[in-house]
Biopython code that builds the backbone (N, CA, C, O; Angstrom):
import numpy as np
from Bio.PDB.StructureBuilder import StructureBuilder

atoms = [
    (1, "UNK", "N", (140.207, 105.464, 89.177)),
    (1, "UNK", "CA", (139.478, 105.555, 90.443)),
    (1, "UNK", "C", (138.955, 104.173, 90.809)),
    (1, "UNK", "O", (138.464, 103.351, 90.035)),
    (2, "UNK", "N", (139.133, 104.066, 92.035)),
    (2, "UNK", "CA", (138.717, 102.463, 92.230)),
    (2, "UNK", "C", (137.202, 102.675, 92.638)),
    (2, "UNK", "O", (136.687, 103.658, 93.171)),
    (3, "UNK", "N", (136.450, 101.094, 92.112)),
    (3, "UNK", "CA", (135.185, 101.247, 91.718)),
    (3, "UNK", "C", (134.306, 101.617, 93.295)),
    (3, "UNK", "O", (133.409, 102.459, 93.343)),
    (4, "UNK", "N", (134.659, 101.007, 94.216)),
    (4, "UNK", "CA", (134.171, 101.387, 95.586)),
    (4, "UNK", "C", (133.684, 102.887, 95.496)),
    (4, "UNK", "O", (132.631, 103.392, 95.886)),
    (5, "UNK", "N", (134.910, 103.509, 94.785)),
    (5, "UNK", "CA", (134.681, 105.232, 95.121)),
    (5, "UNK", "C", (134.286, 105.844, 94.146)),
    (5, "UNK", "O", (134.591, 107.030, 94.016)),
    (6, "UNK", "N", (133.541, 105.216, 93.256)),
    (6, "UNK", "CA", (133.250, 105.635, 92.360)),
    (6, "UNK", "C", (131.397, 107.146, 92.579)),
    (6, "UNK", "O", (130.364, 107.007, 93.233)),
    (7, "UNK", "N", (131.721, 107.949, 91.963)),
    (7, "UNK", "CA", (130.237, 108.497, 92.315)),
    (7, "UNK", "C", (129.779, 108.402, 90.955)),
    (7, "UNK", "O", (130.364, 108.244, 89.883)),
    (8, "UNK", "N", (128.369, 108.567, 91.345)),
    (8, "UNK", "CA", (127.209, 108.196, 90.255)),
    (8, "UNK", "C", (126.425, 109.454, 89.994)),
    (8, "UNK", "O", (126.674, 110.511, 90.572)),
    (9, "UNK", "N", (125.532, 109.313, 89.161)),
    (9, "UNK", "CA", (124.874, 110.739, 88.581)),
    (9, "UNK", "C", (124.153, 111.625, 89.665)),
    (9, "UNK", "O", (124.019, 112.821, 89.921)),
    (10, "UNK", "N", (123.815, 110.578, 90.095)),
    (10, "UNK", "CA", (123.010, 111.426, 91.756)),
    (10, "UNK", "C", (124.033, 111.864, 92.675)),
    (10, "UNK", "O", (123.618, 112.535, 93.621)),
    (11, "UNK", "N", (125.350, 111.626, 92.615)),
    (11, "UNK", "CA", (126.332, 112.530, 93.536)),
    (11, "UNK", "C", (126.522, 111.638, 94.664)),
    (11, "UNK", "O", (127.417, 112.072, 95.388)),
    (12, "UNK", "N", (125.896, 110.300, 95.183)),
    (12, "UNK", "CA", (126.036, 109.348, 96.006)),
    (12, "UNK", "C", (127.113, 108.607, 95.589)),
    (12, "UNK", "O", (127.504, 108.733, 94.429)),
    (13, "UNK", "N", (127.638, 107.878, 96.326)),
    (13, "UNK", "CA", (128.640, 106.492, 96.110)),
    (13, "UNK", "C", (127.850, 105.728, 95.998)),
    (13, "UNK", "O", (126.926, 105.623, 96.804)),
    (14, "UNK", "N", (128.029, 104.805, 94.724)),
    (14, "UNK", "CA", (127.626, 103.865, 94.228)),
    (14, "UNK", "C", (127.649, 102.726, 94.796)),
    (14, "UNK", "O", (127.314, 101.827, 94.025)),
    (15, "UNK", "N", (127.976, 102.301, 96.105)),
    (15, "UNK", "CA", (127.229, 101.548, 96.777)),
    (15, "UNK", "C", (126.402, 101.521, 97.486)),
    (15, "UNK", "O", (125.865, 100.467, 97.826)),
    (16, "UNK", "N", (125.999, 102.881, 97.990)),
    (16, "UNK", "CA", (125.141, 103.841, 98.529)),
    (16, "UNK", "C", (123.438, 103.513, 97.292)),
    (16, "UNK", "O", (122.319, 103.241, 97.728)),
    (17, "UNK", "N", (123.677, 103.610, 96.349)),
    (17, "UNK", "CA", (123.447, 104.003, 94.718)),
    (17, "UNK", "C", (122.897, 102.078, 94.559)),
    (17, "UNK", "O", (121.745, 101.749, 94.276)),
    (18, "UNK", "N", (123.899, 101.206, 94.791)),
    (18, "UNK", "CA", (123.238, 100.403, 94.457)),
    (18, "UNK", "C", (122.634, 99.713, 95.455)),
    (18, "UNK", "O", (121.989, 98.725, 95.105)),
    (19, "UNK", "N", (122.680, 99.986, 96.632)),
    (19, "UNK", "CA", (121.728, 99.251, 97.789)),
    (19, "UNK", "C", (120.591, 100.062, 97.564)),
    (19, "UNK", "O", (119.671, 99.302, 97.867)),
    (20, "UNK", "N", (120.037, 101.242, 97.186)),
    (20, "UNK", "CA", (119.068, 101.578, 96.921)),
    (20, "UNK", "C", (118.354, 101.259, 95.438)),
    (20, "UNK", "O", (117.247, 101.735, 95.188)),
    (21, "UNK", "N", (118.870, 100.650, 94.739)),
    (21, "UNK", "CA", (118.180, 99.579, 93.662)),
    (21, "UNK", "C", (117.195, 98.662, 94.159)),
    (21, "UNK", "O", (116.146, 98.359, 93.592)),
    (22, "UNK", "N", (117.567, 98.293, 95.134)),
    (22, "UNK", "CA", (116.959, 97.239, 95.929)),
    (22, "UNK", "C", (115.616, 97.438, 96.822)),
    (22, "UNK", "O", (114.757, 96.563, 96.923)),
    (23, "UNK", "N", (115.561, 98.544, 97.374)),
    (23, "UNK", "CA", (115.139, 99.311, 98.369)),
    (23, "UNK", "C", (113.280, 99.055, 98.306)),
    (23, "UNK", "O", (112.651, 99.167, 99.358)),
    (24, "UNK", "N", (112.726, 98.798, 97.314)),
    (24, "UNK", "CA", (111.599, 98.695, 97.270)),
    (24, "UNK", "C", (111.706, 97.763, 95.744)),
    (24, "UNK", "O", (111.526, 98.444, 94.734)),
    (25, "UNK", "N", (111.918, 96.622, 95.581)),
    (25, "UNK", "CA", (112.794, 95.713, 95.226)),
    (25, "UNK", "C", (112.025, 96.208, 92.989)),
    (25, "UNK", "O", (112.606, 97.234, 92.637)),
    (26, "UNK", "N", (111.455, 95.902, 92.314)),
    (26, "UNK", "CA", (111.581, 95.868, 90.855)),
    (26, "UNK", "C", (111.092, 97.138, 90.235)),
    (26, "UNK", "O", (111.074, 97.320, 89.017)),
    (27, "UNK", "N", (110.528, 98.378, 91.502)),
    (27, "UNK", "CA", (110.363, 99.725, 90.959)),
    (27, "UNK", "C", (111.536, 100.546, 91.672)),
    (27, "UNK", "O", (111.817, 101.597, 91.096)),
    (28, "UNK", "N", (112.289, 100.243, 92.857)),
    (28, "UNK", "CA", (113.426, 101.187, 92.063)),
    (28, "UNK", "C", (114.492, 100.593, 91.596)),
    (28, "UNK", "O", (115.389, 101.418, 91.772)),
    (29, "UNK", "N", (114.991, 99.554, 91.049)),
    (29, "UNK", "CA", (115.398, 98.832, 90.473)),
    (29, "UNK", "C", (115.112, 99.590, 88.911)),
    (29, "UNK", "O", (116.033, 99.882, 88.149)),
    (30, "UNK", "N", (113.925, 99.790, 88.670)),
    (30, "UNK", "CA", (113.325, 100.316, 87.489)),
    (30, "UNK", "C", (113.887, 102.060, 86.857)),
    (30, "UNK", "O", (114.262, 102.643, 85.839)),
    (31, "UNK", "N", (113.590, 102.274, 88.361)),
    (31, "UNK", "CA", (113.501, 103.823, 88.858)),
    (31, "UNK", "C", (115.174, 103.974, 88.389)),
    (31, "UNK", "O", (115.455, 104.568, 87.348)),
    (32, "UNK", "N", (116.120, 103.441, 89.169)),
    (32, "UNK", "CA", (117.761, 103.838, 89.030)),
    (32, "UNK", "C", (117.956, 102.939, 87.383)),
    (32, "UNK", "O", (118.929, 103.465, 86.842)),
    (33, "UNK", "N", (117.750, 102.538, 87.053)),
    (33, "UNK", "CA", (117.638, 101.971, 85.598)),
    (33, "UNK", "C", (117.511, 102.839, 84.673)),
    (33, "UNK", "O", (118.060, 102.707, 83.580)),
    (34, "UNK", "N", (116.543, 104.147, 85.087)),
    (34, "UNK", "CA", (116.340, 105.254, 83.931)),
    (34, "UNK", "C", (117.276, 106.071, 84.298)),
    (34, "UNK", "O", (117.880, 106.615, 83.374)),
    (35, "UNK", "N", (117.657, 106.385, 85.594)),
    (35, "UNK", "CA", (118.077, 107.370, 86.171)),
    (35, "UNK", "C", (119.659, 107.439, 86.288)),
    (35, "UNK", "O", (120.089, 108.593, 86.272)),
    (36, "UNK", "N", (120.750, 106.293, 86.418)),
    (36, "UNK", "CA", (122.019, 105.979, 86.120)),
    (36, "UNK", "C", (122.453, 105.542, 84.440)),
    (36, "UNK", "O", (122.077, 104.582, 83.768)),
    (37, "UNK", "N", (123.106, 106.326, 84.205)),
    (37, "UNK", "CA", (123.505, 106.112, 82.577)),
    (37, "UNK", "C", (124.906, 105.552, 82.383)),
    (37, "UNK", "O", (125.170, 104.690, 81.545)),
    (38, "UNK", "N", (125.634, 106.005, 83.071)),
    (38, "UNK", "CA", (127.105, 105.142, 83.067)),
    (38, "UNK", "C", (127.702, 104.492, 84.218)),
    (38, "UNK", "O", (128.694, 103.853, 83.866)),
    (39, "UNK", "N", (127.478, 104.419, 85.422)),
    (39, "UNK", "CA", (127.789, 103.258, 86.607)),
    (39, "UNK", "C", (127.513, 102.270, 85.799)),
    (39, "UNK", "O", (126.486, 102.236, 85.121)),
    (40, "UNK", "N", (128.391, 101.393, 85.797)),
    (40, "UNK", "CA", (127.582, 99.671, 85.354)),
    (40, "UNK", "C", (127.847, 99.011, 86.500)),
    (40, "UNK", "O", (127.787, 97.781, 86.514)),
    (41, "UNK", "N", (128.167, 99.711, 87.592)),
    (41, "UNK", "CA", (128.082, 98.593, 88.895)),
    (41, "UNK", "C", (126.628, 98.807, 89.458)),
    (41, "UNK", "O", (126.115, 97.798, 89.943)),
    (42, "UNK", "N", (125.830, 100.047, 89.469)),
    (42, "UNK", "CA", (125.093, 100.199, 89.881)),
    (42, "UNK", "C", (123.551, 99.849, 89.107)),
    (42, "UNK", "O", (122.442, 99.520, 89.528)),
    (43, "UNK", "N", (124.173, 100.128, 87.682)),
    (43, "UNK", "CA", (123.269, 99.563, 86.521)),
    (43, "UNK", "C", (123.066, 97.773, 86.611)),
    (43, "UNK", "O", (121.965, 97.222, 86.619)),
    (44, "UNK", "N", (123.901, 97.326, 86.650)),
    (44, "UNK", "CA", (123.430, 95.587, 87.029)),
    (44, "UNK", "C", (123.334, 95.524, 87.850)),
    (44, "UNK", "O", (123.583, 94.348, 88.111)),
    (45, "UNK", "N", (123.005, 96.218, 89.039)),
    (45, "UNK", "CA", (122.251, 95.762, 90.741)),
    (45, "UNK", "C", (120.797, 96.463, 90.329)),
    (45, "UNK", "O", (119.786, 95.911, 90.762)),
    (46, "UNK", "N", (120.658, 97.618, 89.537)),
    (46, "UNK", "CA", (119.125, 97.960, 89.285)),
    (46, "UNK", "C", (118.508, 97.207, 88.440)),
    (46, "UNK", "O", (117.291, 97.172, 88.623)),
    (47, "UNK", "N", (118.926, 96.549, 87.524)),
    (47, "UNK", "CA", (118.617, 95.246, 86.957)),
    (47, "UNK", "C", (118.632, 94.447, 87.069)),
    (47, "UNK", "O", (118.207, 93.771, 86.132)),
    (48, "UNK", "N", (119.143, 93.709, 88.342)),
    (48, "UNK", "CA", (119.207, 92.656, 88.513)),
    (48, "UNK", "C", (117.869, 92.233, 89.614)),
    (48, "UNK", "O", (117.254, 91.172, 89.722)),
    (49, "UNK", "N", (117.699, 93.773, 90.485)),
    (49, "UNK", "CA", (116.598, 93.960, 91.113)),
    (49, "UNK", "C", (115.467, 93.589, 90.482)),
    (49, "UNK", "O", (114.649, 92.798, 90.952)),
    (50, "UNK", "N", (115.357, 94.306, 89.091)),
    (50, "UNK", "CA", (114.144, 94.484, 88.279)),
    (50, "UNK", "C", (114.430, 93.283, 87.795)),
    (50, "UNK", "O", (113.241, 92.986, 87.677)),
    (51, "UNK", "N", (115.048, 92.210, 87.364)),
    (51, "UNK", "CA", (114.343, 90.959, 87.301)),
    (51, "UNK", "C", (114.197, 90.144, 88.306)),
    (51, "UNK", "O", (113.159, 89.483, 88.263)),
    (52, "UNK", "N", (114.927, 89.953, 89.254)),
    (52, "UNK", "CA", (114.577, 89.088, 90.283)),
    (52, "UNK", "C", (113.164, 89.530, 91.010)),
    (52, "UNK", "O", (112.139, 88.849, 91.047)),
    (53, "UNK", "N", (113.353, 90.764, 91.546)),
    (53, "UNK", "CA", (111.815, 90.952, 92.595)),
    (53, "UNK", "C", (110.464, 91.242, 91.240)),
    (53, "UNK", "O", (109.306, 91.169, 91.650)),
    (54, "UNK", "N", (110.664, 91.537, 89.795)),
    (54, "UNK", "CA", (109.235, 91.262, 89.165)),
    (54, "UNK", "C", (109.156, 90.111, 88.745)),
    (54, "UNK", "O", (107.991, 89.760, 88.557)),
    (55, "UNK", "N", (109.912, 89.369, 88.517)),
    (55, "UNK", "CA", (109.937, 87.779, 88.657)),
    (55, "UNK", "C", (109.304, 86.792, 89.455)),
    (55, "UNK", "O", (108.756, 85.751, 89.092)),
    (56, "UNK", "N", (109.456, 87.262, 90.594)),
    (56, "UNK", "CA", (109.079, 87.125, 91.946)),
    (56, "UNK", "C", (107.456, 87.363, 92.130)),
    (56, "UNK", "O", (106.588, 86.612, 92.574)),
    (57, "UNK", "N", (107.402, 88.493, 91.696)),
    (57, "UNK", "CA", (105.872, 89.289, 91.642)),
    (57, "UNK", "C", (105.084, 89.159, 90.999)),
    (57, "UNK", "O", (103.897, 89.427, 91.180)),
    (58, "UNK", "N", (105.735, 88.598, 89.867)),
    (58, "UNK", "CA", (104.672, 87.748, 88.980)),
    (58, "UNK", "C", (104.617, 86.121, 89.096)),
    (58, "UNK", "O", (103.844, 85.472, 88.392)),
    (59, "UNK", "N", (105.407, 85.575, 89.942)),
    (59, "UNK", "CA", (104.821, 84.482, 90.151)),
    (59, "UNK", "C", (104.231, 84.059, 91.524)),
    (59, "UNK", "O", (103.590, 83.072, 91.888)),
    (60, "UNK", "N", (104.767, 85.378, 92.263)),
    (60, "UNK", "CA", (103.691, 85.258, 94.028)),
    (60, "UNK", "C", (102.273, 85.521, 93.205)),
    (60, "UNK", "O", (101.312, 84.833, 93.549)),
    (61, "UNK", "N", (102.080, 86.587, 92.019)),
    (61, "UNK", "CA", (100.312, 86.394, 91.413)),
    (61, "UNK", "C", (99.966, 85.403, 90.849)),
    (61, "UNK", "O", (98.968, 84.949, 91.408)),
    (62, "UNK", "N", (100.341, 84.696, 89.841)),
    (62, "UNK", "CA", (100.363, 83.503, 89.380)),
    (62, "UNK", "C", (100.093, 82.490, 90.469)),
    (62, "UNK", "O", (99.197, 81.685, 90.215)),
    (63, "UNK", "N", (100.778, 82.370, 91.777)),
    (63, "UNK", "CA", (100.245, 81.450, 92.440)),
    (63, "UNK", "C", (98.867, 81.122, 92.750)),
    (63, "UNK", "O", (98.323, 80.017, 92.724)),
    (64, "UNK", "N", (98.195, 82.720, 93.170)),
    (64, "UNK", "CA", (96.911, 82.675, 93.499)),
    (64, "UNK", "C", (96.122, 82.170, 92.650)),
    (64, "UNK", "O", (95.071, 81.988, 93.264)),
    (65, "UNK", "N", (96.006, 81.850, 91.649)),
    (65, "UNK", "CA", (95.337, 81.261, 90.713)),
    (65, "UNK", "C", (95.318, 79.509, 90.725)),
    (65, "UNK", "O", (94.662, 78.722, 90.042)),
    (66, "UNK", "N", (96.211, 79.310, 91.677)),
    (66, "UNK", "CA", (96.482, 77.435, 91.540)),
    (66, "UNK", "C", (95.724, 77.075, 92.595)),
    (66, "UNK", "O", (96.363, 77.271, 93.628)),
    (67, "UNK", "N", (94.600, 76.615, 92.811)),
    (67, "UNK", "CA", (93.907, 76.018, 94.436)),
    (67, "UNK", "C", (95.645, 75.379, 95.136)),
    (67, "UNK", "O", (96.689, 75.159, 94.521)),
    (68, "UNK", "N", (95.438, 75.291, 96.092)),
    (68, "UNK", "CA", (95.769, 74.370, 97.686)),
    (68, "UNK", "C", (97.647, 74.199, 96.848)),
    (68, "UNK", "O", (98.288, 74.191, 97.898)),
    (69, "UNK", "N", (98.414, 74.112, 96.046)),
    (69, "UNK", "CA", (99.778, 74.254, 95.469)),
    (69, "UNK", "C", (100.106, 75.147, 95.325)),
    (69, "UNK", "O", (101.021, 75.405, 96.108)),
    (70, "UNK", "N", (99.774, 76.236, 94.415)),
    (70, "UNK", "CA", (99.957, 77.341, 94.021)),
    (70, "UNK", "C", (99.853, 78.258, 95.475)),
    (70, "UNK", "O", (100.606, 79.223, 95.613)),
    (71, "UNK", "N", (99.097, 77.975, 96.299)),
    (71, "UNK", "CA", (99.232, 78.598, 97.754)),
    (71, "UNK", "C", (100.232, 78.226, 98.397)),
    (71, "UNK", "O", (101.014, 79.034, 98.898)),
    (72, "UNK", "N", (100.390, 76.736, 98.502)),
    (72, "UNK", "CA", (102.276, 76.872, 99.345)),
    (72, "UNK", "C", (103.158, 77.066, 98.652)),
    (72, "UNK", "O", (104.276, 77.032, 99.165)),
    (73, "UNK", "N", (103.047, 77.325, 97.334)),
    (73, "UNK", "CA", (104.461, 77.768, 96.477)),
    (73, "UNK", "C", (104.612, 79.389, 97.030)),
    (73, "UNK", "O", (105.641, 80.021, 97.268)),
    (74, "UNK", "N", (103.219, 79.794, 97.133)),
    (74, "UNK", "CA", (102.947, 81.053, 97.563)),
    (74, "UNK", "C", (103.709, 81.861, 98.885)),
    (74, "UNK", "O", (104.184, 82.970, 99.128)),
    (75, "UNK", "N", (103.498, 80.550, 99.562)),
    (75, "UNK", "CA", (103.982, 81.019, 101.151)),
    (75, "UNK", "C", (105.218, 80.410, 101.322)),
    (75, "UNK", "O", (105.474, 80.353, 102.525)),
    (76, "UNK", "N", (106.234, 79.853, 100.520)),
    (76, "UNK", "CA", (107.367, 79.694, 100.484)),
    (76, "UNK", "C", (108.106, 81.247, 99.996)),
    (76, "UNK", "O", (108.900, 81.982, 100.585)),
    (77, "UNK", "N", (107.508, 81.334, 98.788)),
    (77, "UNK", "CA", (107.835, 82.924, 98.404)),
    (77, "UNK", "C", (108.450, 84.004, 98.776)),
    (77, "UNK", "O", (109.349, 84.774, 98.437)),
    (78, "UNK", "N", (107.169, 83.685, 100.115)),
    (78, "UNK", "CA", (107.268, 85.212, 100.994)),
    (78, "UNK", "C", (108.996, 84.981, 101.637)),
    (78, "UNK", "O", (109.938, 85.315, 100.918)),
    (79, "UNK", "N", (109.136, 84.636, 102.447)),
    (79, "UNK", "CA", (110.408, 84.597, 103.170)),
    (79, "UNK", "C", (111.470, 84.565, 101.946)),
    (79, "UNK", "O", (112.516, 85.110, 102.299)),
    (80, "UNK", "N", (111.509, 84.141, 100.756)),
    (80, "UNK", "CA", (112.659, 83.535, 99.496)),
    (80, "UNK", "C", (112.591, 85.169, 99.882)),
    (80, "UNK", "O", (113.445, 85.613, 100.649)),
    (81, "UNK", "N", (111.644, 85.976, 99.379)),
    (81, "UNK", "CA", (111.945, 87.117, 98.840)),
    (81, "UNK", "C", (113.055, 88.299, 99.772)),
    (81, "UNK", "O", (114.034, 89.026, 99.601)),
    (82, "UNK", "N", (112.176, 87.897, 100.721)),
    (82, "UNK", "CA", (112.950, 88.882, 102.242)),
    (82, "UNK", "C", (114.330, 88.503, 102.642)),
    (82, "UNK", "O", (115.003, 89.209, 103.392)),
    (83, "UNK", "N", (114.858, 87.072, 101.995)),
    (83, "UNK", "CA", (115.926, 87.064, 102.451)),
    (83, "UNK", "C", (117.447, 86.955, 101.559)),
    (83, "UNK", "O", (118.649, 86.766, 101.746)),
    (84, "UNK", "N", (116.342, 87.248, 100.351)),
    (84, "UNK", "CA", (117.073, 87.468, 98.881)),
    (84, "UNK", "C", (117.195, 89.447, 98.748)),
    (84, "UNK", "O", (118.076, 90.141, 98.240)),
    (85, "UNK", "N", (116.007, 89.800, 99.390)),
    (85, "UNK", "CA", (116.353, 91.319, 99.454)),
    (85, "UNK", "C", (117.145, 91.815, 100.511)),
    (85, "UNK", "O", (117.859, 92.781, 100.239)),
    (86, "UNK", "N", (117.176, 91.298, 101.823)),
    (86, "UNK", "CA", (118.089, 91.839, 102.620)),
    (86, "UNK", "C", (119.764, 91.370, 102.221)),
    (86, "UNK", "O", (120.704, 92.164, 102.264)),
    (87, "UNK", "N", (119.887, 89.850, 101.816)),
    (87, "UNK", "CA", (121.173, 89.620, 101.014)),
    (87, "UNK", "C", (121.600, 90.421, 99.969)),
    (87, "UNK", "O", (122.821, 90.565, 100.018)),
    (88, "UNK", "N", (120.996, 91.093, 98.894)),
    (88, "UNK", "CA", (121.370, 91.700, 97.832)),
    (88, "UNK", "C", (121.702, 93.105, 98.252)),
    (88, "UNK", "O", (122.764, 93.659, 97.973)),
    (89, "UNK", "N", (120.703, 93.654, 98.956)),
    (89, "UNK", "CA", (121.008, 94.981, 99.820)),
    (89, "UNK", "C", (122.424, 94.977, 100.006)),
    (89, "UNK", "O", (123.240, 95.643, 99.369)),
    (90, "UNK", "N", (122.729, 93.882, 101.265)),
    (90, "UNK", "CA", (124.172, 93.438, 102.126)),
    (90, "UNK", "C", (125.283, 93.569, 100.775)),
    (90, "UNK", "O", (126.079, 94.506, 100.836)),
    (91, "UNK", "N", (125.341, 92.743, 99.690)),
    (91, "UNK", "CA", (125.829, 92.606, 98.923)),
    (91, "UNK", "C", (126.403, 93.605, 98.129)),
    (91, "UNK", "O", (127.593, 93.652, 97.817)),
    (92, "UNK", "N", (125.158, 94.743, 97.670)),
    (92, "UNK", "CA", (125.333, 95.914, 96.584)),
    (92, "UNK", "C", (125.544, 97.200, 98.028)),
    (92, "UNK", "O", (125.860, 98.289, 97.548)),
    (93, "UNK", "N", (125.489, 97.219, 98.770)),
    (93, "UNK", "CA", (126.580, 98.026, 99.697)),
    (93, "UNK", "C", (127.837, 97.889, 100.212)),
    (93, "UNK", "O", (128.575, 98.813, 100.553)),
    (94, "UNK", "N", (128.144, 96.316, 100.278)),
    (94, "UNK", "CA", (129.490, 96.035, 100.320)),
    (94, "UNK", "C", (130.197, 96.446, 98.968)),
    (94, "UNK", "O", (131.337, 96.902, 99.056)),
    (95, "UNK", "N", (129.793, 96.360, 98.112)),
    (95, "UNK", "CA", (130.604, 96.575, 97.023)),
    (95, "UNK", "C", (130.982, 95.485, 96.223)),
    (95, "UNK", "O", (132.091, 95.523, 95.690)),
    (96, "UNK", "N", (130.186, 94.445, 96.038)),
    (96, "UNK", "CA", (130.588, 93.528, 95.978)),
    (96, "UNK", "C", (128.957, 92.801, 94.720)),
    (96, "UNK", "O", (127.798, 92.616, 95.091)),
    (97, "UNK", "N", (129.535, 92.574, 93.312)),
    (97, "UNK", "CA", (128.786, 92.401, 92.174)),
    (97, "UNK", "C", (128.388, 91.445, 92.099)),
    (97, "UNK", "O", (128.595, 90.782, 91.083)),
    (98, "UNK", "N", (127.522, 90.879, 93.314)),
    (98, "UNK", "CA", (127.225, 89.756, 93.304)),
    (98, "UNK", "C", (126.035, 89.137, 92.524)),
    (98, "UNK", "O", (124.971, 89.715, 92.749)),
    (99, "UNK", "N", (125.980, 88.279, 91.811)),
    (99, "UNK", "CA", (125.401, 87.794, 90.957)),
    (99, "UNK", "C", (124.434, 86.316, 90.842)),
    (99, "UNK", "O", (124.901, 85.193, 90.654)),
    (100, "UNK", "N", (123.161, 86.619, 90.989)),
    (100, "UNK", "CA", (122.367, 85.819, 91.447)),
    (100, "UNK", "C", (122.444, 84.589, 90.210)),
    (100, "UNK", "O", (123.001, 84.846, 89.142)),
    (101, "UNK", "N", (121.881, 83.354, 90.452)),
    (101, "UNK", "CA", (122.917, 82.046, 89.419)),
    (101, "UNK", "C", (121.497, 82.586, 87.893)),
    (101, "UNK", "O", (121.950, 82.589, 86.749)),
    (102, "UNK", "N", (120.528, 82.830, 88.011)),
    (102, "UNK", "CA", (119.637, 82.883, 86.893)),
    (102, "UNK", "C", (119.174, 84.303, 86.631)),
    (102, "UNK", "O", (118.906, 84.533, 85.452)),
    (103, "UNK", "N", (119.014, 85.377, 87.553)),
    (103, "UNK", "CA", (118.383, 86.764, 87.262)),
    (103, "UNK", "C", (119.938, 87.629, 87.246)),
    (103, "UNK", "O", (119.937, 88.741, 86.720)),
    (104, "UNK", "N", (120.742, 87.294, 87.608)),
    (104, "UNK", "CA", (122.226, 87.848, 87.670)),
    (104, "UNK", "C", (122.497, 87.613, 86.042)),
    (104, "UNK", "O", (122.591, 88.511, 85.206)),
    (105, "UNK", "N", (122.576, 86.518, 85.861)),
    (105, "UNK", "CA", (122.735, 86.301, 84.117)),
    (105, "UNK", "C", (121.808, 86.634, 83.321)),
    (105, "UNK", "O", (122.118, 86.731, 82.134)),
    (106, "UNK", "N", (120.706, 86.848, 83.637)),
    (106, "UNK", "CA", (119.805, 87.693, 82.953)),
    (106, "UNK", "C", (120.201, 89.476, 82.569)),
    (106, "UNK", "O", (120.205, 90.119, 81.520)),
    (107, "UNK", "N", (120.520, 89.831, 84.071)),
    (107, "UNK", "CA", (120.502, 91.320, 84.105)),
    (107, "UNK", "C", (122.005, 91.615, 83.407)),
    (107, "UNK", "O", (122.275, 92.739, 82.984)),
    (108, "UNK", "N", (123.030, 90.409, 83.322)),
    (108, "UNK", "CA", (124.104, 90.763, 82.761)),
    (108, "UNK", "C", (124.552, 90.720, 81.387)),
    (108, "UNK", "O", (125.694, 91.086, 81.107)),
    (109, "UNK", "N", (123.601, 90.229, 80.346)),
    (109, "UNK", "CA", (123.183, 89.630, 79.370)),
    (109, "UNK", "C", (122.514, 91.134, 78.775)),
    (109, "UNK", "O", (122.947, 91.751, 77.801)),
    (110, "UNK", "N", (121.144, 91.600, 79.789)),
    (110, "UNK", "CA", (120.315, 92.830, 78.720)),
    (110, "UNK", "C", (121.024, 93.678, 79.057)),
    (110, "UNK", "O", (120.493, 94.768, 78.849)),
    (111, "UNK", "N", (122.431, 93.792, 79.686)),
    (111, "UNK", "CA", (122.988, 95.103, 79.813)),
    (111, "UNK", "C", (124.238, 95.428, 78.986)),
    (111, "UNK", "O", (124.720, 96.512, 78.655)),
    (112, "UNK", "N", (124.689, 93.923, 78.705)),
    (112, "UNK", "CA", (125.788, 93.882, 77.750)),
    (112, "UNK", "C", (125.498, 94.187, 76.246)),
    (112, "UNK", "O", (126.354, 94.331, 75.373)),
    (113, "UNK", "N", (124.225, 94.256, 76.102)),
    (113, "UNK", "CA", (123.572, 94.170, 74.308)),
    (113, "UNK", "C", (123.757, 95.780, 73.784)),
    (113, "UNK", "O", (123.428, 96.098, 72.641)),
]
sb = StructureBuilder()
sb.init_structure("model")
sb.init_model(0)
sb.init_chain("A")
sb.init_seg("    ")
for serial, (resi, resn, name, xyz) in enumerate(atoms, 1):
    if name == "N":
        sb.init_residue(resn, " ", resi, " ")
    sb.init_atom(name, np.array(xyz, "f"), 0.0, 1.0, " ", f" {name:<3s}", serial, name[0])
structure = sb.get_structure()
C-alpha cells in the first residue's frame, strides 16, 4: 500500500493524522505519540512536533528571565514559531517527511532506538 494511503489507528489517513500532530504544536504531538503505535510516518511528525514546539516553549520561558536580550530573542520567537507550524502542517499533509535540520534528527534518532 503506498504510504500516502496508508490509514492509521484512528481510521484517518495519515496525512490527515499527521497534520494534526501539529495542530496545537508539543501536546498533540504528545497526544498522537501515545495514541499511534505503528504509522512511522505519522509517529516522526508527532515527534518531531514534540521536540521542536517544547523546545521552542522552553526557550520563549527561558527568555523572560534575561532583561532587554532575552526579550528580543523572545519576540523573534514568536513569528519562528508560526511559520515553522504552518510549514510543518503544509508539509505533514502533503505527505511529504520533511525533516527539520536539528529537531527532525532528534525525533528520528528517539524513534529509531
Amino acid at each position: 500500500m503506498d504510504e500516502t494511503e496508508s490509514k492509521t489507528q484512528l481510521g484517518v489517513s495519515q496525512n490527515t493524522e499527521a497534520l494534526l500532530c501539529y495542530v496545537f504544536g508539543f501536546v498533540t504531538g504528545f497526544i498522537f505519540l501515545l495514541l499511534e503505535k505503528d504509522n512511522k510516518f505519522v509517529r516522526f511528525h508527532a515527534m518531531q512536533s514534540l521536540v521542536t514546539f517544547l523546545g521552542l516553549f522552553v526557550a520563549s520561558v527561558l527568555c523572560h528571565f534575561v532583561p532587554v536580550f532575552g526579550w528580543i530573542v523572545g519576540l523573534i520567537l514568536v513569528p519562528l514559531q508560526v511559520v515553522l507550524w504552518v510549514l510543518l502542517m503544509f508539509k505533514a499533509y502533503s505527505g511529504e517527511r520533511y525533516m527539520l535540520p536539528i529537531a527532525g534528527e532528534i525525533a528520528q534518532k528517539q524513534l529509531s532506538v
